[in-house]
C-alpha positions in Angstrom: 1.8 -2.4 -15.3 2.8 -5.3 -13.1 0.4 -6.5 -10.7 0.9 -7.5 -6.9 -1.9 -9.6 -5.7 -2.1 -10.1 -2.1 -2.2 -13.8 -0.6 -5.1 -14.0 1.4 -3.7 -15.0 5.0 -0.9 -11.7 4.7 -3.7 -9.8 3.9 -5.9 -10.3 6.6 -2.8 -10.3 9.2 -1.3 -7.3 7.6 -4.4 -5.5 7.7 -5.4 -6.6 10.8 -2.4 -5.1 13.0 -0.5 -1.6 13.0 -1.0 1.8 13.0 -1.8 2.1 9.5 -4.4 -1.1 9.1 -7.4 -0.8 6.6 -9.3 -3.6 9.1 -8.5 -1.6 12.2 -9.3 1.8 10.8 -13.0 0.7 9.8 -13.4 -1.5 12.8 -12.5 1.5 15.1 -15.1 4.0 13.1 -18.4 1.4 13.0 -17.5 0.5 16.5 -20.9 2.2 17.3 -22.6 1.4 13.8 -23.5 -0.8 11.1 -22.8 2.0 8.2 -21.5 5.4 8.5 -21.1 7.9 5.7 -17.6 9.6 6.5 -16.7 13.1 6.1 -14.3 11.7 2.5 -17.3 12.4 0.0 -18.1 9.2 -1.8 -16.8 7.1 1.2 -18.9 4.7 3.2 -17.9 2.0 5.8 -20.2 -1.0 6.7 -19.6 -3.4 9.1 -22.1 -6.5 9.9 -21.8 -9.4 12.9 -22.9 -12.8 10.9 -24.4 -13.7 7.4 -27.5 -11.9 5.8 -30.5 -12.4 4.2 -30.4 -11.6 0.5 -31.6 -8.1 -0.1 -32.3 -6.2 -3.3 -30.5 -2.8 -4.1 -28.6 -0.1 -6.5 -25.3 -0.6 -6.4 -23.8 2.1 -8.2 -20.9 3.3 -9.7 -18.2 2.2 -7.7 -15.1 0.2 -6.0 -16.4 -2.2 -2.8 -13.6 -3.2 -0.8 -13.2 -5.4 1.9 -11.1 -5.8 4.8 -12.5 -8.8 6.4 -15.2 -11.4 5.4 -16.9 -11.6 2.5 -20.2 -10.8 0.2 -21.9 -12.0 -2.3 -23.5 -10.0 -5.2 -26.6 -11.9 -7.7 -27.1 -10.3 -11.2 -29.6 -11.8 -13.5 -28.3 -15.7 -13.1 -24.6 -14.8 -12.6 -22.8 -14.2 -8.9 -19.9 -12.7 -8.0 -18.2 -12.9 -4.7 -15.4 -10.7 -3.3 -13.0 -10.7 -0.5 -9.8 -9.4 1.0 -8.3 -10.7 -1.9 -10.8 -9.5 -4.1 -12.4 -6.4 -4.8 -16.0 -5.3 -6.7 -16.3 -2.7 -9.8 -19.4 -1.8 -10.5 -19.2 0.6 -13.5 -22.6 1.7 -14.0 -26.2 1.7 -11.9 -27.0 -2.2 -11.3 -30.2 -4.2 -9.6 -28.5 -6.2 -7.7 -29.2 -9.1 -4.8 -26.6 -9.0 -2.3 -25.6 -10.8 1.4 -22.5 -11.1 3.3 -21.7 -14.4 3.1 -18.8 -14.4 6.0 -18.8 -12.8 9.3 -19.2 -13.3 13.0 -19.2 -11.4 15.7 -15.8 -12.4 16.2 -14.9 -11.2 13.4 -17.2 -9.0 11.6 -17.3 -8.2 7.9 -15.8 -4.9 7.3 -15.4 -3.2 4.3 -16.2 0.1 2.5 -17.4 1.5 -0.5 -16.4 4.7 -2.6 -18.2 6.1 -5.3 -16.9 7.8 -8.8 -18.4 9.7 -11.4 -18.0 9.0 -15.2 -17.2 12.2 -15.7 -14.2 12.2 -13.5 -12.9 9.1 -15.4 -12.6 10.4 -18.4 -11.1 13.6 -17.4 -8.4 11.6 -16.1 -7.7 9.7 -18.9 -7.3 12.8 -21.3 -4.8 14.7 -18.0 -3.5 11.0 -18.0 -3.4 10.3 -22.4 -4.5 6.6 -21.6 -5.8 5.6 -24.3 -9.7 4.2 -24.6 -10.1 0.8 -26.0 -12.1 1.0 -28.9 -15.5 0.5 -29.8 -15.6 -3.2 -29.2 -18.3 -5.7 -27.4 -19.5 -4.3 -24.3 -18.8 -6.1 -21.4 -21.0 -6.5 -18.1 -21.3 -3.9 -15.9 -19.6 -5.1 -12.8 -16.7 -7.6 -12.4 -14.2 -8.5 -9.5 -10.6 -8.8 -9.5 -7.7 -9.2 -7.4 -6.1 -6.2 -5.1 -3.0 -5.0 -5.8 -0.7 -4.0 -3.3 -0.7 0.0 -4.5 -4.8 0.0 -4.9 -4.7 -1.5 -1.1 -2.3 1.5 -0.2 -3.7 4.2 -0.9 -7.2 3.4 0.4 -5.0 2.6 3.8 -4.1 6.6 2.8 -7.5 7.3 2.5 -9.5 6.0 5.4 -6.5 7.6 7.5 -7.2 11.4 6.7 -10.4 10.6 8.4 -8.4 11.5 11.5 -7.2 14.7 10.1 -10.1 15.9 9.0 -8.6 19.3 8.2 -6.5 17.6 5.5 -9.8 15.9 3.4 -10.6 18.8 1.5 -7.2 18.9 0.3 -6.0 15.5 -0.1 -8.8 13.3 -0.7 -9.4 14.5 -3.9 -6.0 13.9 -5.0 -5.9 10.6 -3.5 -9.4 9.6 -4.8 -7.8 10.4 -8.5 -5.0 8.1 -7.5 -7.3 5.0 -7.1 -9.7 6.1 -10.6 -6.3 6.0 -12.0 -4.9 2.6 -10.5 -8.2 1.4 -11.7 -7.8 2.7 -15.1 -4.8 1.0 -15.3 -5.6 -2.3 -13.7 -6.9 -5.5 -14.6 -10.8 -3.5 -14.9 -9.0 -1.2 -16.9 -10.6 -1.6 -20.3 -14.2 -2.2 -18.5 -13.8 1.1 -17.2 -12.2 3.2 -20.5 -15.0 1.9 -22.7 -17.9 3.6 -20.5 -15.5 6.6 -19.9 -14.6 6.9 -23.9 -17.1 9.3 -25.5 -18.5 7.7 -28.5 -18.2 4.6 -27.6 -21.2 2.0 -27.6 -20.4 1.0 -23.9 -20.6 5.1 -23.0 -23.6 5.5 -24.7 -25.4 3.0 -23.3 -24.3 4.4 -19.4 -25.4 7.4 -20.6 -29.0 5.9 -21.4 -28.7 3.8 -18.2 -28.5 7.6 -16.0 -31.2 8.8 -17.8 -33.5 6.2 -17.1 -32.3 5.8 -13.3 -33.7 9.5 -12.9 -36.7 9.0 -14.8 -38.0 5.7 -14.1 -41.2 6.9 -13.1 -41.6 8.0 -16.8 -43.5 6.0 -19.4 -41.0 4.4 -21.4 -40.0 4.1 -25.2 -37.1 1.7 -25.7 -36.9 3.6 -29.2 -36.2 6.7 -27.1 -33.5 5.6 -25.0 -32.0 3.6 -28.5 -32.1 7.1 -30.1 -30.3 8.9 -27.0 -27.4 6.2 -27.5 -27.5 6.9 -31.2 -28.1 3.0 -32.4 -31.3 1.5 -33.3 -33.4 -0.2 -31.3 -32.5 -3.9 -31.4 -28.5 -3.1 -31.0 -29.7 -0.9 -28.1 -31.8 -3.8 -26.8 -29.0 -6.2 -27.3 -26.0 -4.0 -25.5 -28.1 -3.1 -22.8 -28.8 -6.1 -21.9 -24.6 -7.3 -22.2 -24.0 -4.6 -19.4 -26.9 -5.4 -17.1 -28.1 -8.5 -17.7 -31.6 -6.9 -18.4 -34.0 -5.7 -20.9 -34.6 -1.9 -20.6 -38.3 -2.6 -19.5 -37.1 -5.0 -16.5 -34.6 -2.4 -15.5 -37.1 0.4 -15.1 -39.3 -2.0 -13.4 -36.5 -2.8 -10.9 -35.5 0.5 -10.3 -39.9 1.1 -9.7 -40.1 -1.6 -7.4 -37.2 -1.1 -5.3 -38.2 2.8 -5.0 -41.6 1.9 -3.9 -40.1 -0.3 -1.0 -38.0 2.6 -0.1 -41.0 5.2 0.2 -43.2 3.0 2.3 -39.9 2.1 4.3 -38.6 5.6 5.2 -41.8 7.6 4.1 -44.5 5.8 5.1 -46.9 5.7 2.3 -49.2 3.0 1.7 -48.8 0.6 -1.3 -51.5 2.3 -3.3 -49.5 5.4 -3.0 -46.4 4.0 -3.3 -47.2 2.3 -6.7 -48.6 5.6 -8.6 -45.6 7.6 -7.2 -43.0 5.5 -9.0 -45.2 5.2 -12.3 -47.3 2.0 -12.3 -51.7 2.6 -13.5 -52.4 0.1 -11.8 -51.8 -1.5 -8.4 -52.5 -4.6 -8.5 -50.0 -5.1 -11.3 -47.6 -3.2 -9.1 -48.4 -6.1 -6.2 -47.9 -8.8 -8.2 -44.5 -7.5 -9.7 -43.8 -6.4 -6.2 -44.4 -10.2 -4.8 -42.4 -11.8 -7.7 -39.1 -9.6 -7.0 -39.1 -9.5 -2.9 -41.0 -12.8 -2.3 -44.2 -11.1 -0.6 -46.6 -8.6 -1.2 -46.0 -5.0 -0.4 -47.7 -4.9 2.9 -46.1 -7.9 4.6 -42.7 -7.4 3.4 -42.9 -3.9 4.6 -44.1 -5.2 8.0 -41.8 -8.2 8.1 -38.6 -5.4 7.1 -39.8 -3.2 10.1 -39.8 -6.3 12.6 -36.4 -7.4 11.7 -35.2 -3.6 12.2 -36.8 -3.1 16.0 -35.0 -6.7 16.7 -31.6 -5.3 15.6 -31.8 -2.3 17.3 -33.0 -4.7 20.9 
């Protein structure tokens, strides 16, 4: 399949005028927001006024897309940055540091996300016959590449049902199967076939990887997880760590950390509480793994997090 890459001026003008514009679509429906889950399941806009802060989170499986500025996304020592030009696949559950990079109020970063299930992925490529690529060397977990002038249209088809909104149920699956299958047969292509092939090393691994994301509070046995993926131990260590550029122990402790954050954000627990709900004995090992990965200790990040949210909203 030929690909048509998008220069980057023509892509901002293009998408920046006309009734049918990506940039003015998601500009018009964060108008009054930062991030807004449509009414397309899987769909999310975001929009933010200058640079950020690096901040931790899961990205997970999933095309980002933007429509103006750009964002940068840290992995374990490696960065990737995408664009108008460029788009970001992440194929399975990722740690990630992340921060826009370009916007002003002027002109704000916009972009959106849309979410896809493994499951769906490999349906379509037995209705499709595309063939998977083997069981060769897993590859990392998330990559960029360039957009392509069909991916970019039917996203614009998309976001635009979002002002019929009798028409989603209907059409947004079908057009949601059109980008898993421009993806599938894109430059990502193979990335995404190996984790959607059954059998494969790169599958069983993701399969491992979804197990542990819902039971990281779980004591874990890296023999386990190697016996779920049917491979010993060391090959499970090594692949692993090719698709997320971790060890199985630093991923759980990730996944820990950041959930502890997110109870004494939204729920209000106290460390302490916070610490045992996740799965860590002992708290002040949870503190000082807590410190190392968000720079301070539980309670002054926490209070330091809540700070910067009243000053957003004033």
């Amino acid at each position: 399949m030929k690909k048509q890459a998008i220069n980057n001026s023509s892509a901002i003008e293009g998408r920046g005028h006309g009734h049918g514009s990506l940039l003015g679509d998601i500009a018009r429906w964060t108008n009054d927001c930062d991030v807004l889950d449509t009414k397309i399941p899987g769909l999310s806009f975001y929009r933010y006024s200058g640079p950020t802060e690096p901040s931790y989170g899961l990205y997970e499986p999933s095309i980002c897309l933007v429509a103006q500025g750009a964002k940068r996304v840290h992995l374990e020592g490696e960065s990737f940055i995408y664009d108008a030009n460029n788009y970001l696949l992440a194929s399975v559950h990722l740690p990630t540091t992340y921060q826009v990079i370009s916007a002003s109020p002027e002109e704000p970063f916009l972009g959106l996300v849309l979410k896809f299930d493994m499951k769906e992925l490999s349906q379509l490529m037995i209705d499709s016959n595309l063939p998977s690529t083997g069981n060769k060397q897993i590859e990392r977990g998330i990559a960029t590449s360039e957009v392509t002038l069909p991916l970019l249209s039917a996203f614009e088809r998309l976001v635009k049902l979002l002002d019929e909104p009798e028409s989603i149920p209907i059409l947004a699956p079908m057009i949601h199967r059109e980008i898993l299958f421009r993806l599938l047969t894109g430059e990502q292509g193979a990335r995404l076939r190996k984790i959607a092939s059954a059998g494969s090393r790169s599958h069983q691994v993701a399969r491992a990887i979804d197990w542990l994301k819902g039971n990281f509070s779980q004591q874990l046995r890296v023999e386990d997880l190697a016996d779920m993926a049917n491979m010993s131990p060391s090959s499970f260590h090594s692949h692993f760590r090719s698709m997320t550029s971790l060890s199985p122990l630093q991923y759980q402790k990730h996944l820990r950390l950041q959930e502890a954050r997110r109870l004494m954000l939204a729920e209000n627990l106290d460390a302490t509480n916070a610490a045992f709900r996740v799965g860590y004995e002992s708290s002040s090992q949870f503190s000082r793994e807590y410190g190392r990965l968000f720079g301070a200790p539980p309670l002054r990040d926490v209070s330091q997090l809540r700070q910067e949210a009243v000053g957003a909203l004033n």
